[in-house]
N, C-alpha and C positions, 0 to 999 in steps of 0.2 A: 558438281553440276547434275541437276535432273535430268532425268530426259520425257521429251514432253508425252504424253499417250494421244494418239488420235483417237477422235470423237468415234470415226468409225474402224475399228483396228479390223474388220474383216472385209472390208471394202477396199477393192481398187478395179483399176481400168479392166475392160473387157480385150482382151487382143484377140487378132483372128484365131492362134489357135486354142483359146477357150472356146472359139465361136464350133470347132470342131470337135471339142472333150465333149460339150454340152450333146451336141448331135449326137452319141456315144449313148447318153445319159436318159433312161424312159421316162422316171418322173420331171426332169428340166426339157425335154422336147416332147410334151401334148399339148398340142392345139385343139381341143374339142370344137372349136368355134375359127372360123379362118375370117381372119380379119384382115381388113383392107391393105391396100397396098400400102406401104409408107410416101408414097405419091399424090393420094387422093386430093388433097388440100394444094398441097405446095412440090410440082415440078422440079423446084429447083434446089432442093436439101439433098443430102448427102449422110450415111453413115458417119456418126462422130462418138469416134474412139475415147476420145478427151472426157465424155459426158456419158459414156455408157459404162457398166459396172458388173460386178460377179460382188458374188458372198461365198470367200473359201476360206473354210472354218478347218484347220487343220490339214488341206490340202482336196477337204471334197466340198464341190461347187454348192451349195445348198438354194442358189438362186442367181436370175441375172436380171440385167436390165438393158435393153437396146434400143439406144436413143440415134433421131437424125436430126440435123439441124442447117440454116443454112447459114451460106458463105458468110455473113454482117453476124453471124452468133446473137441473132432477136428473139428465131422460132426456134423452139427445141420439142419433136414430137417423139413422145415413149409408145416407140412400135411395138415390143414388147415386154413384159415384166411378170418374170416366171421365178416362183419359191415352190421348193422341193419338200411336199407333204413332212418329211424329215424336218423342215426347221420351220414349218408353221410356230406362229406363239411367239419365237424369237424377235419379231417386230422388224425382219429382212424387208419387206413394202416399204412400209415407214420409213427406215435409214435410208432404203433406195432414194426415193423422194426427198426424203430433206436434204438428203446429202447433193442431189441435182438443185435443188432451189438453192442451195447456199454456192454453188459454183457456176451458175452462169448468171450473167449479169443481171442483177436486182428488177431491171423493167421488163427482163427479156418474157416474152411467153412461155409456157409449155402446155403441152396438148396429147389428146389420145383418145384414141375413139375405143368406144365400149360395147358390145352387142348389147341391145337395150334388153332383153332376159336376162341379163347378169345380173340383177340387182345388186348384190353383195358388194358387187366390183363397183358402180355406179357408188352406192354409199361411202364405201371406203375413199373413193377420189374426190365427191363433194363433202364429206367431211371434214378435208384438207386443201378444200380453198378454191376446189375447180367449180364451174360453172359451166352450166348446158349452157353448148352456143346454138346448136343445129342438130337436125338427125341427115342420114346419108343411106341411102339404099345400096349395098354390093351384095351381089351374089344371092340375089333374092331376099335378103336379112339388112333387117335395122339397125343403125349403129348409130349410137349418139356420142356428138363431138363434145368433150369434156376442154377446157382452159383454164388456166390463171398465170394470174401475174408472178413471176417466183418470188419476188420479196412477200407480198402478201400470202404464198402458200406458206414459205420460210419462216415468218410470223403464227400462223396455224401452226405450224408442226411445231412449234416452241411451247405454245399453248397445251397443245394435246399430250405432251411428254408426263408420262406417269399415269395419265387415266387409263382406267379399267373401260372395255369397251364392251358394248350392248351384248346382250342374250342374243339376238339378232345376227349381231356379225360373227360369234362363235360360231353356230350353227350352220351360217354361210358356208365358212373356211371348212363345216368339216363337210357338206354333201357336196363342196367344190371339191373336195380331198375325196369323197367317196367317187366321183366321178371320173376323175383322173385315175385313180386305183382301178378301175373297172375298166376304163378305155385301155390302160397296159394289158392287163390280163385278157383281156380280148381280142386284142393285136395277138399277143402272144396265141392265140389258139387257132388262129387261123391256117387254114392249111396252104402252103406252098410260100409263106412269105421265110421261112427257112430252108426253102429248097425240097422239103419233106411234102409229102400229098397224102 
């Protein structure tokens, strides 16, 4: 008897304490941009463990995903989705997202708001089926709400599997990579956040 391979063999559930390795970890905890609450839309959702995800490749985390959704499992918002400069290219986004559209229910939504500067990030999620619903103002900055339907993202991402992607989104991923490399070292040079002045 075989045995079967999963589609995603580095994927699984997130549990609280990856939620505290992560925090640990410089390149999987930068926020250069502070995004809204995972409240702003929907009051009544909650952290779901079931639908949120890690990428650990031999034991080191290379990426996460943290999704809330509520009680009926219809809304499922990805509050955030972090890949570690380390496994750029490996297509960690991509499984993230197919792997959520192929396990919650085919009509259910999913959503996530984007600081509208990002471009890069904006293209990579309407490129996979989401759609501007609205823009939302927090914290002085714009953010546009992204959605779709998960069977018709899940349908996109079957499509997209194997194509080579734009000169455009390389270059994204690397000055999003130079950015995040420059906010650690930066952090790091600070005086007194080590106790040292």
């Amino acid at each position: 008897m075989s045995e079967e391979k999963s589609e995603f063999p580095y994927i699984r559930c997130l549990t609280p304490q990856d939620e505290k390795r992560i925090k640990k970890i410089p390149f999987l905890n930068i926020d250069t941009v502070l995004i809204p609450s995972p409240y702003v839309k929907d009051k009544k959702i909650d952290k779901d463990y079931l639908h949120s995800y890690v990428w650990d490749e031999e034991g080191e985390i290379l990426g996460y995903l943290v999704v809330y959704s509520n009680k009926e499992q219809s809304r499922f918002h990805i509050y955030t989705q972090v890949t570690s400069p380390f496994g750029r290219g490996k297509g960690i986004g991509s499984a993230f997202v197919e792997k959520l559209a192929g396990a919650v229910p085919p009509e259910g939504t999913i959503y996530l708001y984007v600081w509208e500067k990002l471009g890069s990030v904006v293209s990579f999620f309407t490129a996979r089926a989401f759609q501007y619903e609205e823009s939302t103002v927090y914290r002085k900055m714009t953010f546009s709400l992204l959605s779709g339907q998960a069977n018709a993202i899940a349908e996109r991402m079957e499509r997209l599997k194997g194509k080579d992607f734009s000169l455009a989104e390389q270059l994204g991923r690397v000055r999003h990579d130079a950015r995040k490399s420059l906010k650690v070292l930066l952090d790091k040079c600070q005086p007194g956040d080590d106790g040292a002045t």
